[in-house]
C-alpha positions in Angstrom: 26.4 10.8 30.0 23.4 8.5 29.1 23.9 6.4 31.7 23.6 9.8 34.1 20.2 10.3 32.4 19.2 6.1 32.8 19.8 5.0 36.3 17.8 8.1 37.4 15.1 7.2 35.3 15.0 3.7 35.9 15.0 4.1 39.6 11.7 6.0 39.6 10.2 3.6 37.5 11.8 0.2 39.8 11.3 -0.3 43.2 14.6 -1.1 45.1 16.6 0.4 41.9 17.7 3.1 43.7 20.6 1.0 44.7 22.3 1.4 41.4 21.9 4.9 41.6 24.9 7.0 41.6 25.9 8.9 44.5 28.5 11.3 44.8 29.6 14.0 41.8 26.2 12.6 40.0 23.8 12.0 42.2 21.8 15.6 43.4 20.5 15.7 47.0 16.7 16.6 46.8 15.8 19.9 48.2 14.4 19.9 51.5 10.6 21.2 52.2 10.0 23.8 54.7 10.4 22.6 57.7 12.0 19.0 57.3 15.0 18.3 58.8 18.1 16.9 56.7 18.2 13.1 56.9 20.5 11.4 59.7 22.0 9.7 56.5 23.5 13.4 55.8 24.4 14.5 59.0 27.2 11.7 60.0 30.7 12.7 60.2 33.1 13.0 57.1 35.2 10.1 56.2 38.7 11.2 57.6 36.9 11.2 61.3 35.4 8.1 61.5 36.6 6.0 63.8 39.1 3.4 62.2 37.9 -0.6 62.8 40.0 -3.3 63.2 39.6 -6.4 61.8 39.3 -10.1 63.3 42.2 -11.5 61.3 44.9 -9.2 61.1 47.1 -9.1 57.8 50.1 -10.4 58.3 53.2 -7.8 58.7 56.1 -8.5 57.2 58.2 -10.9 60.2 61.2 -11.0 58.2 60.0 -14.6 57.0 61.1 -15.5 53.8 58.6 -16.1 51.0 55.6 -17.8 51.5 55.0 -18.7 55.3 52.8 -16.4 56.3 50.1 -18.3 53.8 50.5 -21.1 56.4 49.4 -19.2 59.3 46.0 -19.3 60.7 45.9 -16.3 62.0 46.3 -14.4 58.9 43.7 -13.5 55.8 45.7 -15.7 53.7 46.4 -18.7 55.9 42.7 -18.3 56.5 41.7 -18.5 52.6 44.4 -21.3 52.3 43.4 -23.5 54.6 39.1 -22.8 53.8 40.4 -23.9 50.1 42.1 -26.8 51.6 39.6 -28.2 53.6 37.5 -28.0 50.4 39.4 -29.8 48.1 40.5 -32.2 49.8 37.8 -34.3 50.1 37.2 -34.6 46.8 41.3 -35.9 45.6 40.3 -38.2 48.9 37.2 -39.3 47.2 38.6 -39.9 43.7 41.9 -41.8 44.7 39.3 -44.2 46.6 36.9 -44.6 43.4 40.2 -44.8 40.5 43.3 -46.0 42.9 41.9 -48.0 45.8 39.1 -48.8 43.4 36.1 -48.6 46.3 32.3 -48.3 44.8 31.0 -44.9 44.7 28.9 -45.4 47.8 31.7 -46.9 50.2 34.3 -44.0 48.8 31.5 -41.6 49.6 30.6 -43.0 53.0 34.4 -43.2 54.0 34.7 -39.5 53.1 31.6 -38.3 54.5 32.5 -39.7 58.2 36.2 -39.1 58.2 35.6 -35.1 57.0 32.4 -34.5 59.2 33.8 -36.5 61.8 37.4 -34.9 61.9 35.6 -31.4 61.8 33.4 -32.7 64.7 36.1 -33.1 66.8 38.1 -30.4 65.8 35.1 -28.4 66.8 35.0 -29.8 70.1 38.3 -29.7 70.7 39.0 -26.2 70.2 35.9 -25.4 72.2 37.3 -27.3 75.2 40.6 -25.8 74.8 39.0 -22.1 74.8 37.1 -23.0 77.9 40.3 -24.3 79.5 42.1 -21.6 78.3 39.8 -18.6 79.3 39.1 -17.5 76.0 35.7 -17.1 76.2 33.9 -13.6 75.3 32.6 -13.3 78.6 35.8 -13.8 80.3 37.6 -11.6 77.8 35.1 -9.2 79.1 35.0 -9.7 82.7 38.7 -9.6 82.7 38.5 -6.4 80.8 36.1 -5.0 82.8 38.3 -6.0 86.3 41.3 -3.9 84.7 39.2 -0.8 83.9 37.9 -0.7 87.6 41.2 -1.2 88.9 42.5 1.4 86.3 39.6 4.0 87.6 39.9 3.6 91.3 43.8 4.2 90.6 43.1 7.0 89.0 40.8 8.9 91.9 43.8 7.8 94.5 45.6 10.9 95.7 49.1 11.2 95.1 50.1 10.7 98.4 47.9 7.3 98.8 49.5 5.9 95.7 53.1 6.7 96.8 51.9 4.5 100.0 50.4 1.6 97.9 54.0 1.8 95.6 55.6 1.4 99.0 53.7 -1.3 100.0 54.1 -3.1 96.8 57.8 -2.5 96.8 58.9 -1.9 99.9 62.6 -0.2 100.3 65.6 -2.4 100.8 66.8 -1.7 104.3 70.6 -1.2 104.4 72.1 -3.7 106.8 74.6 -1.9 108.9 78.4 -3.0 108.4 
């Protein structure tokens, strides 16, 4: 309860402290002066109608894998986190077996490091770029080819019914019977 009687306080007294602020069951919408209109803050929709969002890296469903493999995937949060920790860390066990095993001066152990990890993400860079290129997999091919389908899609869609029994004929015409 004293917190309820704080934050209040000490976000009319801070600038930017209304941030911390509770909102919801403790927080009291300020009454509106004659005439103003409510805040477009207040007017969006609830919660339940929003429009769900999907996310770049998908979670990973449950393939029937056994165990641990999906950490191993790229594609997924976890593979994602995985391999960012990797790439990480292993410089530095790189770095130290050079200075205590291989027994290389700080600077040379460095130096190695430094070219092979920025040079290795260099190319991977580059490589993947080429392949996307190559591949189509470019944003504004995604789009174009997206945007090709959903004409095609809409003049389908104004063709009368007889015109698109016509097209299905042309595009697969009937078998003729051969006589016997």
């Amino acid at each position: 309860m004293r917190s309820a009687v704080l934050l209040p306080l000490l976000a009319a007294c801070l600038p930017g402290a209304q941030a911390f602020v509770a909102s919801g069951a403790l927080a009291r919408p300020r009454p509106l002066a004659r005439g103003a209109q409510q805040p477009v803050h207040q007017l969006q929709q609830p919660v339940h109608q929003l429009q769900q969002r999907t996310a770049p890296v998908q979670m990973a469903e449950d393939s029937g894998k056994p165990g641990w493999t999906w950490i191993f995937d790229i594609g997924t949060k976890g593979g994602v986190v995985f391999w960012g920790f990797v790439g990480l860390v292993l410089p530095f066990i790189a770095y130290d077996y050079m200075i205590n095993t291989m027994e290389l001066d700080i600077v040379t152990a460095g130096n190695v490091v430094l070219i092979a990890y920025v040079g290795s993400a260099t190319v991977a860079w580059t490589a993947s770029y080429v392949m996307r290129v190559a591949n189509k997999d470019m944003t504004y091919a995604k789009q174009l080819k997206d945007y090709e389908q959903a004409v095609i899609q809409k003049r389908f869609d104004e063709l009368s019914e007889d015109e698109v029994d016509a097209l299905m004929g042309e595009i697969y015409p009937a078998k003729q019977s051969t006589p016997e």
